[in-house]
Structure formats: structure tokens, C-alpha cells
N, C-alpha and C positions, 0 to 999 in steps of 0.2 A: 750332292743334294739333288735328290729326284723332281720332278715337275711332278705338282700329284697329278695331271690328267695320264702320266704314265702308268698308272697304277689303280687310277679309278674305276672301282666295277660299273658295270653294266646295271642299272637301273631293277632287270628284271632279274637278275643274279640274286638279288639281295631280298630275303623271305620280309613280308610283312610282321613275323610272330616277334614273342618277348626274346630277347638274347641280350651276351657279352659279347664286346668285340675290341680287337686289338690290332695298333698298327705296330709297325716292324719296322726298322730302319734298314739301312739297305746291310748290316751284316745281321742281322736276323734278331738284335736286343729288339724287345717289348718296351715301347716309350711313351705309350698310352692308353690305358685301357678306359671301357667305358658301359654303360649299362642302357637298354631304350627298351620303353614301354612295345616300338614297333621299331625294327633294323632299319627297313627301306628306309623312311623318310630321314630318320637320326643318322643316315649313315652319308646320303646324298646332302645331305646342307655341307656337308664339310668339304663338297668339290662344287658345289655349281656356282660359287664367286668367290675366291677365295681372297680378292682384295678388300668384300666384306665383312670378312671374320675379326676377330680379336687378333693384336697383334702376337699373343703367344700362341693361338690357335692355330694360326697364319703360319709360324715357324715350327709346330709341328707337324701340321701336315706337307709342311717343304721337306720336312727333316725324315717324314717317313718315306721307307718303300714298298709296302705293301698292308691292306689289311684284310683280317679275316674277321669272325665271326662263330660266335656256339647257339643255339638256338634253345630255350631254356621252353617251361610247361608255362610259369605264371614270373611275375613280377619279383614275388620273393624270392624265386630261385635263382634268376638275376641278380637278386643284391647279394645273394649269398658266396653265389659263384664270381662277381666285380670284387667284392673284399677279398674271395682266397685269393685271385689273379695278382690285385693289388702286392699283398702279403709276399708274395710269392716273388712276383719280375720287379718289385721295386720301381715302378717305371719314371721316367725323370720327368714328364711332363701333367704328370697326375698333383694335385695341390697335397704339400705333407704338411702338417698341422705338428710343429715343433713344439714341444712343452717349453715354456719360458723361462723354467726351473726346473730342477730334479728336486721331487717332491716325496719327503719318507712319508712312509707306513707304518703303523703299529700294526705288525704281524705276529699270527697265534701256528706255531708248526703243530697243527695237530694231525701231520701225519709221521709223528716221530712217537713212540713207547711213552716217553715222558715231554709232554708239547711244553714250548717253549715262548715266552715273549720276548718282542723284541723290537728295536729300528729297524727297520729294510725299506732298501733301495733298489730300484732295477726292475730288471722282470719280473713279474710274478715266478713263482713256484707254486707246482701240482701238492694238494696235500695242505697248503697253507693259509688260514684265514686271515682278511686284510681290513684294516679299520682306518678312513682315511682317503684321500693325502691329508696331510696336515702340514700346514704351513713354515712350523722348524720345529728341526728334529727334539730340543727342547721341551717344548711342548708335548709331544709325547711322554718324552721321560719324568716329567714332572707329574702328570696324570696317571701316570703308570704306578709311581712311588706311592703315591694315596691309596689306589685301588688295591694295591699290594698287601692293606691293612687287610681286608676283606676276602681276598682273591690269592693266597701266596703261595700261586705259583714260581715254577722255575723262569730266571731272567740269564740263567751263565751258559756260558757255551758249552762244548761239548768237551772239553779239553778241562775245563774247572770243574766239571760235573766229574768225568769219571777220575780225575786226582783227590776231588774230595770223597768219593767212594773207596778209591783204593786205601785211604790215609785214618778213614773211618769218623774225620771227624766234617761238620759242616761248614760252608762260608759263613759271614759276619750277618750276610739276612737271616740264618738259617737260624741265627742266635737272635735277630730282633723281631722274630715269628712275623715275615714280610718273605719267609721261604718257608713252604710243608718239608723242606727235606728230601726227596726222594730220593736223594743220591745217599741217604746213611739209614734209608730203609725205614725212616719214620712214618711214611704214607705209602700205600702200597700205587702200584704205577693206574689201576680204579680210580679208585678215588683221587690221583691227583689229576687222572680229565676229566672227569668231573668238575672238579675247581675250576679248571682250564675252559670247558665249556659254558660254566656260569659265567666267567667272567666275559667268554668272547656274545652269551646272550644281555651281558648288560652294556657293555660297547653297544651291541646294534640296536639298542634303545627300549631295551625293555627291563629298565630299569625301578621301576617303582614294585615292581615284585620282591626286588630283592633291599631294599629301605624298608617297605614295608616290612616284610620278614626281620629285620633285625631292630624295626622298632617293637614290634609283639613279641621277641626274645629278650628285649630291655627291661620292657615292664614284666616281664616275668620273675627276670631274676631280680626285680627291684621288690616284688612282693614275696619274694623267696627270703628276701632280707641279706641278697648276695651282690652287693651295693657294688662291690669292686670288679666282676663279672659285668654290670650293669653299666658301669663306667667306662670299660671297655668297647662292650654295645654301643653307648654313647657316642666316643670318638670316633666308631668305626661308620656308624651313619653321618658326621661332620663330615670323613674323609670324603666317602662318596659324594655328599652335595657339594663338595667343593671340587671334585672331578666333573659332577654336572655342571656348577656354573661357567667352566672353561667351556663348555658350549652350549650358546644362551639360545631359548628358547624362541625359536621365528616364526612359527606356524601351529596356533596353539592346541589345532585340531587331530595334532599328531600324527601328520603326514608323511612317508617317505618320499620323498620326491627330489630328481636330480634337478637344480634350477641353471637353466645356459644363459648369459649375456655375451653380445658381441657387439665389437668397436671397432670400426672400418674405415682406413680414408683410400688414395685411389689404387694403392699399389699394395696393400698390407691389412690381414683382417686378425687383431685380436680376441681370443676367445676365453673367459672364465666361466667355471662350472663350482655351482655349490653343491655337497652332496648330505642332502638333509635326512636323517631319519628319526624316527619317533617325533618330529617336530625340531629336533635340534641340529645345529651345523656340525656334521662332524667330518668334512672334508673338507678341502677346495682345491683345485686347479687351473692349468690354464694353459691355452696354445697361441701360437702365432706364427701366420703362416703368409705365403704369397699371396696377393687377390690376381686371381684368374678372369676370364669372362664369366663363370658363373654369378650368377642373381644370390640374392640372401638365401630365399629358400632353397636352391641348391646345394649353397654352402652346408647348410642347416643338416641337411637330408646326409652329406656325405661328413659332415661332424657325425652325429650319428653312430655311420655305420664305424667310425675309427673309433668311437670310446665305446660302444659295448661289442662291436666285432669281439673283440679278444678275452673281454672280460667275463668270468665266469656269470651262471646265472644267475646267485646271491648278490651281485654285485647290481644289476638291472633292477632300477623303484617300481612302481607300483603306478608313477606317474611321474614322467619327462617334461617341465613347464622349458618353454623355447620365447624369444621373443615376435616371430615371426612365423608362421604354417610351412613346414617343410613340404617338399615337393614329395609327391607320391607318399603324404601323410597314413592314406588307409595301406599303403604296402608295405611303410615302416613299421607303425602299429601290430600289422601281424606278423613279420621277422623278429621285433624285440617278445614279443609275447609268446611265441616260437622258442624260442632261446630262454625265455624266465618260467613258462609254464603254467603260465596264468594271464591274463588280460593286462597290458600293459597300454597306456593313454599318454598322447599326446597335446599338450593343451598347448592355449596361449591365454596368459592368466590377462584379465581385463580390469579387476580391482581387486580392492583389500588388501589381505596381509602375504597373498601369494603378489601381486602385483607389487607391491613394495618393496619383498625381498628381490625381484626381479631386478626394479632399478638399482639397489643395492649392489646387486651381482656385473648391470651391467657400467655402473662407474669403476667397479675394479679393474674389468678389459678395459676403460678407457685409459686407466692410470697404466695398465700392464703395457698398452700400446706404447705409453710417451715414456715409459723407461727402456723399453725396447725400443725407440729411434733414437736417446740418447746415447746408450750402449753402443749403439750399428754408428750413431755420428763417432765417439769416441776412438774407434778404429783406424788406426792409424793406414792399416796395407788396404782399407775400404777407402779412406778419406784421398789416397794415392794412385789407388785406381779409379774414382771418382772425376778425380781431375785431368788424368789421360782420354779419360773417355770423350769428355768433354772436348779437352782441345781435339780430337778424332773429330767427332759428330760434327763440330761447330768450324771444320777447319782453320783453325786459329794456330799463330805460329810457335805459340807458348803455354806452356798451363795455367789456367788463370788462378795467380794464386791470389789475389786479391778480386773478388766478385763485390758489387753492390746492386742491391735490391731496392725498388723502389715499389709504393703500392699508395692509393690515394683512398680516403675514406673519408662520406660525409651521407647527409641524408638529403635525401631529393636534392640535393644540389647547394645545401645551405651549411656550415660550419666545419666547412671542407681542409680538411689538415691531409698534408705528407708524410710518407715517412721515408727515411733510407737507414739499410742495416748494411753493415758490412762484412764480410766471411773472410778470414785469411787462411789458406792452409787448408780449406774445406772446415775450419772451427769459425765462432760468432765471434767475432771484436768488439764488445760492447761500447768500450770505448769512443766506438768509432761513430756510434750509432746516432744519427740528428733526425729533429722532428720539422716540419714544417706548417706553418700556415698560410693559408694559400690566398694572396689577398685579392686577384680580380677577379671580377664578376661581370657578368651582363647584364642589359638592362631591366631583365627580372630580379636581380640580387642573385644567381647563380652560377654556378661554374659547372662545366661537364669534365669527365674525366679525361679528355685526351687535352683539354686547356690545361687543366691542375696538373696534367701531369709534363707539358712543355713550358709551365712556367719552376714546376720543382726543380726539375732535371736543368732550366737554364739557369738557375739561381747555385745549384751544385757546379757546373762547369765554370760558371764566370769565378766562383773562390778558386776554384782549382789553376782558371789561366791567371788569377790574379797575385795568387801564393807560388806558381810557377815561377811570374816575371821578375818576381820582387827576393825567391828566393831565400824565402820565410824559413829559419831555423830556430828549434826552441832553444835558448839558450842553455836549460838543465841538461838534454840529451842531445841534443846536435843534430837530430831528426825534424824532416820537413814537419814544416808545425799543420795541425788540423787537416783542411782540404789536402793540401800540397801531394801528397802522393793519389795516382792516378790509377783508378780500377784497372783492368784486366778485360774484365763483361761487366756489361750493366745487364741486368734482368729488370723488367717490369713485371706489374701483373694484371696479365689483360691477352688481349689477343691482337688483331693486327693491324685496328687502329691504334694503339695504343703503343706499337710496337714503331710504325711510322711517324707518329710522336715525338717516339725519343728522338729519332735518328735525323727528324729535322732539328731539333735542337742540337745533336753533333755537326749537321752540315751550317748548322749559322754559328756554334760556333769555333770552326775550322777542328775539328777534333775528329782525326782519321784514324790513331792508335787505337779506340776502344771498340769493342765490339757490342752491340745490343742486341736483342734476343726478350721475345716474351713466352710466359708459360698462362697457358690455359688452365680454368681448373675442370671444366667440361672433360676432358680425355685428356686430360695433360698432353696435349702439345707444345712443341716449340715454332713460335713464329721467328720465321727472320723476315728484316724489312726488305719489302721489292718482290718478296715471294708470293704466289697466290695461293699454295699448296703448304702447309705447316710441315717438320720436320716428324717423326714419331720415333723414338727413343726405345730401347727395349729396355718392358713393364720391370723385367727385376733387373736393369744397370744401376750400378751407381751411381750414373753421371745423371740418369734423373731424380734419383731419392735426391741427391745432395740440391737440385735444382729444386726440389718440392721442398725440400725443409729452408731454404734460404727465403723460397716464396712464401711461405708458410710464417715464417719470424717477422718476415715486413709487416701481414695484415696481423699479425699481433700486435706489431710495435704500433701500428695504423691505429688499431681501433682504440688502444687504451687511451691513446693520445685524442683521441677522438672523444672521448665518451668522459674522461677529463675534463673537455674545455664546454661540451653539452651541460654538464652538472653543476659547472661553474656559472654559465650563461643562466639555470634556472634557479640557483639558490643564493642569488647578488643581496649583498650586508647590507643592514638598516644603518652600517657605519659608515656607508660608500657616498660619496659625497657632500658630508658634512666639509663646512669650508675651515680648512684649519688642519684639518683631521689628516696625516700622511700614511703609509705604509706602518712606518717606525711606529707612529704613536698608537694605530688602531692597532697592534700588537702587542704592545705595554699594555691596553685599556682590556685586552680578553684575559692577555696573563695574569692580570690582577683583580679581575670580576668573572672569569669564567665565561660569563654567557651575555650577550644581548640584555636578556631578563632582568640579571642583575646591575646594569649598567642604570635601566630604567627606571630602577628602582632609587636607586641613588642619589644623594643630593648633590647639589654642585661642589658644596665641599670636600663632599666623602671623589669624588670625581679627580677633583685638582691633586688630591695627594698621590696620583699615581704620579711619577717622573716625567716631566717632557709636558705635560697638563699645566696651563696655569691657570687663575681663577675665571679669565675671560673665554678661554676658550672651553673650558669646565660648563661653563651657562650656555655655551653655545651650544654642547651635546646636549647640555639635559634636555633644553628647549626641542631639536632637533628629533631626540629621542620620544620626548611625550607628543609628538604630534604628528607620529609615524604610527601604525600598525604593528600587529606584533607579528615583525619579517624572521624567517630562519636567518643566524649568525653564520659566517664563513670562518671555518680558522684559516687566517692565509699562508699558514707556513703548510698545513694541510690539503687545503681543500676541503675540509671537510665540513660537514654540518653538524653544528654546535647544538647541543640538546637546551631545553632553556632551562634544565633542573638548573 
């Protein structure tokens, strides 16, 4: 691995103009390409401190040996000439935006004599029109079947096509007129692209030409008095608006427009794209890829050039809506516009019905995200090498197969609860998983987080020495009961007080087997205690996702636990504190009136017939009741607040 100032040009080497440029590893692979409005300055940031850079920045320019440079006219010739490079060397340190799926098409071969519809997967093919993606394959076939009514063309391959020419007679569509035949010479190969063409112009949304048209051929032959021709007509316009309603109308102004949502946490950015025309969804996809040092709009800018780089210029809207302004906005603008042949725009929609499809699009990436970190958790040879890594980085003598998380949550210092999650294996133990309230305070009524969190973490060690001493077995399984077995790492979540924290509560209370360790969520670092310098982990290991996701479960477990006993605290029973009244009974008394309201309403006697109610303590609600306010009910097996219907 080269030092880059071995390799670093000379300041005055390096032209001011627009260019590409590429570094090289020391046997001559391309490992990064890159595009600058001006070379010099873009080129010199990546040597004059290279401990300030991104930590994968960092490791590519260690990992290169040399770079060069193209010097291009303007901007877009740059973007044009970074995507074929890209295309081209494949390079390992450039961000690849992985589909999260393999997503069919309903594709139209009209570059075949008799075009064809169909599923397809994969790469495009020259010659072929594409509708889509679409969500499962499914769903195409079902839309296809309808439009079939109207549209009947060819759906068989190439192998049934020419057996049923050679045999003379047609397939089973051919017979439920959902096929023109071509293969036994009922349509000449004309007019069935024709068909082929109408149908690929009503997919791409222009569709009320062709409804229209077969409702004025309805009423025609309904005034013809050719009722059964008319009937026909009839069905044939259901079919279609029932291929329209499988993609419902979002934009009522009849826009093509591709809509992007993105959902990012520190190491990972997921991305969905809607792809709307005529006003209606008739795609979607989506990627997911590393998070580099690049900003949003960077990201933005080089999504971009990977979804319509390759794709024909039918495929490029009319308008790109993004959540964020891509970087070099007016030099994208004129490369897609370039490439479509027309004026192509960039927005960032602000309200209405393009802004709402927007959020729409971008809770999809958020969901794409959290099935793609369950999947990556799932993984067994990741969850395996997650843990090696760890014991490496942390040097620890063992894999920690048992980790516990700890994270503290409260507001300004008030209704301050713990949590601890536990991980075995690199998977969640739910089982395992205990909540805490944290009872001291200062003489404000508060508690700060490195208190709360030496009192959680002592409150965990003392069951642990205590189920220790005693030797605690459940008697169903023979396994140390609850506390009793002994983490691996503790994680907190915080930085390096917090991390100091724990580790005095290991020194009071004698516990030198465990190791503690905090994660940041600023740069995800790892603190260790006694260190002044934090640990930094590389952006795409293992050993930090499985550390991000353990930290990540605690402040879920934290907050819900939190916002619980908040809800609780604001929504206390008109039944709480009546003398008499226990748990048991104000649970009888909801499950038998439903509500507060109805309680109030009641008389003393209607009261006493619930069970466990006697006549005396009956007068004491009613009393109780009529000279309270009308308070919202708690159901306590819930939590929740009782409507007073």
C-alpha cells in the first residue's frame, strides 16, 4: 500500500479545466473514478490531510498508486465520459446502488416481424419496448390478460409460434380471440404491429384515446341494433378500466414524472423511485447501496446518472421530482435533456399532490431500508464474520457471543427509564430484554445520563453477582435463570462519558471479565474507557453494522418504554384513588361499563352488580364519580385511553 504523498502531483501539474480523473492501484486496476467542475482544487483535497478525509476516502487513497486525469470542453462532457469510465473499470471504490430486488417488465419485442409480449428480466434488449418495473411478475400477467381483450397480440414464444404455424392450427388464445393469430395467417404480420403498437401507446398512458374509441364504436353498433357486437364493446371497455385501476391515479394533471425518495442512516442509503406516467404509477423500483462521504446531493446527482445513464431516451420523463437539489443541478438538466431531446427538469416538489406522492415514495425506501438490515442481520457467514471482527478491533479473547446494550431515555431529565437488549449470536434475544426506571434524582427532580446510566448498569451487575453466588437454576431447563449468565461486551450509547460510566460501575463492582465499549451516533465511533482518541471501524464492516443495529434496538426499546410511562403519567383514571377501588376491581368495573362515562352514569345499584362491588363500596364510586370532572379512563391492561362513547 503506497503512501499517497508518493504519488501525489504537483499542484501546478494539475489543469484548472472541467475533467475525469482516475486513480490506479499499484498493479494498474482503476479503483476510483471521479468527475470536477475544476481538476486542481478536486484533485489536491485528497492529499493535503489525508487523516481528514472520510475513513473510506482515507483507504482509497492509501490503496492507490497513481492518478491521472482527461480534461473534458464543459461539465456534461464530464458526466458523460465518469459514467462510461464507471461502466467500463467497474471500480471498487466508486458507491454501486444495488437493486433490492430483481424487478420484471412487461416488455413489447418490437423488433422481431411479429412483436411479442411478455415478462422480462435482466438487461434490457436493443429493439424492445419496456413498461415498468413492476412490483411481481403477477401483476403484469394479470393486466396483460385483460388488455389481451382489446390488444391480441402475440404472448408465445418462439418455439409455440412456429409449431403452431407448422401444425396449421392455433393455440387456446387463438381460440378465445385474446390472440389475432399470426402464426396461422389470420392477420398479416401489418397489422399485427399495429395492435402491438396501440397497445405499447396505451401502457405509456395514453389511454383515453383508446376507451374513447371503443365507447363511440358501442353506441354505434347499439344504434345499429347489433346488441351482441355492442356487448362485446361493452366488456372490452370494463377490461381496460380495470387494467387502469391497477394503477391508480396520483397526479391528476397528467404528468410523466420519475418521483425519487431516499432513506439513510450512517453506513447505508436506501433509494425508491416511482415511475409515473400519464398521471398514473406504472413502475417502481429501488436500490441500496453503501453511504460513502458524499452529501445527499451528491448522492442524488450520481443516482442520476446510474438510472438513466443506460436507459434509452423513452424511458427519461419529462420531469425528475428528487427530494433534495442535486449538485451540478443545471449540468444534469442539460445531459438528461441531451439524452431525451427535449427539455428535461429537475424539481424539488414543495406541496400538493407532487409533494405527497413524494412522501409516499420516500416511506417505501424507509421500509426497503429495514428489510434490507433484517436480511444483512439474518446472515449467517455476515453475523460470523461480524463477531470475528469485533473480537479483532476490540481485542478481546473471545467472540462476544452474548453482547448487551444499554441506552437511557428521558426528557430534560424528567421520567427517565433504561433499557437493556440483549444480542446472542449476533441475533436479538427478546427474551432477554429488561426495561428499567431509574429512581434517583437531584435536588432538581433530575437525573443526567451518565447517573442513569451507573445506576442501570449497577442494578444489572448486582442480579448478575447475585444469581452468580446463589447459583440460581431454572428448574424447567437447568439453565442459569434471568441475570445469571454474564455478557461478553456491554455497549452503551453515548460517547466517552458515558462509556467511563459504565466501567466504573465494573470497577465497584469487581467485574474484570466484561468488556464496555460506547458507540457514537455523530460518526459512529467506538469509545473505549481511558482512551482520549475513539476507535474508527471500517464504514462497510460487519463488526460495526452488527454494533449499529444492537445500538439502534436499545433506543427503540428506550424510547417505547419511555413514551409508555409519559402517556401514563398524562392520562391518570378518574378511578385512581377511590378508597376501596384495587387493580382487580377497576378492571371488572371497565369490563362491565366500558367507559368512565358510563360508570357515571349509573346508579349505585346498577354499580354493585358488577362482581367484587358491594353495595357500600358501589356509593362510594358513585359519590366519588359525580364530583370529579369528566377525566379520560385508562384501560389498565392497555394503557390505553378509553373513549367515553
Amino acid at each position: 500500500m503506497a503512501a499517497p504523498r508518493s504519488y501525489r502531483p504537483s499542484p501546478g501539474e494539475i489543469p484548472v479545466d472541467p475533467g475525469v480523473y482516475r486513480f490506479r492501484d499499484d498493479v494498474g486496476r482503476v479503483i476510483y473514478v471521479g468527475k470536477a467542475k475544476s481538476l486542481r482544487p478536486r484533485l489536491s483535497s485528497y492529499f493535503q490531510d489525508t487523516a481528514a478525509l472520510h475513513p473510506r476516502t482515507q483507504q482509497m487513497v492509501r490503496t492507490g498508486a497513481s492518478v491521472e486525469w482527461t480534461v473534458v470542453r464543459t461539465e456534461v462532457e464530464a458526466l458523460q465520459l465518469e459514467y462510461a469510465w464507471i461502466k467500463e473499470f467497474d471500480p471498487r471504490f466508486n458507491v454501486k446502488y444495488r437493486d433490492d430486488k430483481s424487478y420484471p417488465y412487461l416488455a413489447v419485442t418490437l423488433g422481431e416481424e411479429f412483436p411479442r409480449a411478455q415478462v422480462m428480466r435482466g438487461a434490457k434488449r436493443k429493439g424492445t419496448r419496456y413498461f415498468g418495473p413492476f412490483a411481481h411478475a403477477w401483476a403484469i400477467r394479470e393486466s396483460l390478460d385483460l388488455a389481451l381483450r382489446v390488444f391480441p397480440m402475440r404472448t408465445c414464444s418462439a418455439g409455440v409460434f412456429r409449431r403452431a404455424g407448422q401444425v396449421g392450427r392455433p393455440c387456446l388464445l387463438g381460440y378465445i380471440d385474446k390472440c389475432s393469430a399470426p402464426c396461422v395467417g389470420r392477420i398479416d404480420a401489418h397489422h399485427h404491429r399495429a395492435i402491438a403498437e396501440d397497445f405499447c401507446d396505451f401502457m405509456a398512458g395514453d389511454s383515453a384515446r383508446f376507451v374513447k374509441r371503443l365507447d363511440v364504436e358501442m353506441r354505434a353498433a347499439a344504434a345499429d341494433l347489433d346488441f351482441e357486437r355492442a356487448a362485446t364493446l361493452r366488456d372490452d371497455i370494463a377490461a381496460l378500466e380495470r387494467v387502469l385501476e391497477k394503477s391508480t391515479i396520483v397526479l391528476p394533471d397528467g404528468t410523466d414524472a420519475d418521483v425519487f425518495g431516499i432513506e439513510d442512516d450512517e453506513l447505508e442509503t436506501a433509494v425508491q423511485v416511482f415511475h409515473v406516467r400519464g398521471g398514473r404509477i406504472r413502475g417502481q423500483r429501488g436500490w441500496v447501496a453503501e453511504k460513502d462521504a458524499e452529501t445527499t446531493p451528491e448522492i442524488i446527482g450520481h443516482l442520476l446518472q446510474e438510472v438513466y445513464g443506460a436507459d434509452g431516451d423513452d424511458e427519461i420523463p419529462r420531469e425528475v421530482l428528487v427530494p433534495i437539489e442535486p449538485e451540478n443541478r443545471p449540468t444534469l438538466e442539460a445531459w438528461l435533456s441531451g439524452r431525451r431531446g427535449s427539455t428535461v427538469r429537475i424539481r424539488v416538489p414543495q406541496r400538493g399532490d407532487k409533494r405527497r406522492l413524494m412522501e409516499t415514495v420516500t416511506r417505501n425506501a424507509t421500509q426497503s431500508l429495514a428489510r434490507h438490515k433484517v436480511a444483512r442481520a439474518g446472515d449467517l457467514t455476515a453475523r460470523s464474520q461480524a463477531l470475528q471482527q469485533l473480537q479483532e478491533y476490540l481485542g478481546l479473547e473471545d467472540s462476544p457471543l452474548r453482547i448487551e446494550c444499554f441506552d437511557i431515555s428521558h426528557v430534560q431529565g424528567t421520567q427517565v427509564v433504561g433499557s437493556m437488549v440483549v444480542f446472542e449470536d449476533g441475533l436479538p434475544r427478546k427474551s432477554e430484554y429488561r426495561r428499567f426506571i431509574v429512581r434517583g434524582e437531584d435536588e432538581t427532580g433530575r437525573t443526567d445520563d451518565t447517573a442513569a446510566m451507573h445506576e442501570v448498569l449497577g442494578r444489572r451487575l448486582h442480579r448478575l453477582a447475585k444469581e452468580r453466588d446463589q447459583h440460581a437454576l431454572d428448574e424447567e431447563t437447568g439453565k442459569p435463570a434471568r441475570f445469571a449468565y454474564p455478557p461478553n461486551l456491554i455497549v452503551v450509547d453515548g460517547g466517552l462519558p458515558q462509556v467511563n460510566a459504565a466501567q466504573a460501575v465494573l470497577d465497584e463492582k469487581g467485574v474484570v471479565d466484561v468488556t464496555v465499549v460506547g458507540l457514537a451516533k455523530r460518526l459512529e465511533e467506538v469509545w473505549v474507557p481511558g482512551e482520549d482518541h475513539p476507535l474508527v471501524l471500517p464504514r462497510n464492516s460487519e463488526g460495526l453494522y452488527l454494533l449499529q443495529r444492537v445500538r439502534d434496538e436499545a433506543h427503540r426499546f428506550a424510547i417505547t418504554f419511555h413514551r409508555q410511562r409519559r402517556s401514563k403519567a398524562m392520562t391518570a383514571s378518574a378511578l385512581d384513588g377511590i378508597p376501596g377501588l384495587g387493580e382487580v376491581k377497576r378492571k371488572a368495573l371497565l369490563k362491565a361499563f366500558g367507559s368512565v362515562k358510563k360508570m357515571r352514569a349509573a346508579t349505585p345499584a346498577e354499580l354493585a352488580e358488577v362482581s367484587g362491588i358491594g353495595p357500600t363500596l358501589a356509593a362510594i364510586i358513585a359519590a366519588e364519580l359525580s364530583s370529579t370532572g369528566s377525566v379520560p379512563a385508562v384501560n389498565i391492561t392497555t394503557g390505553e385511553v378509553l373513549d367515553d362513547e
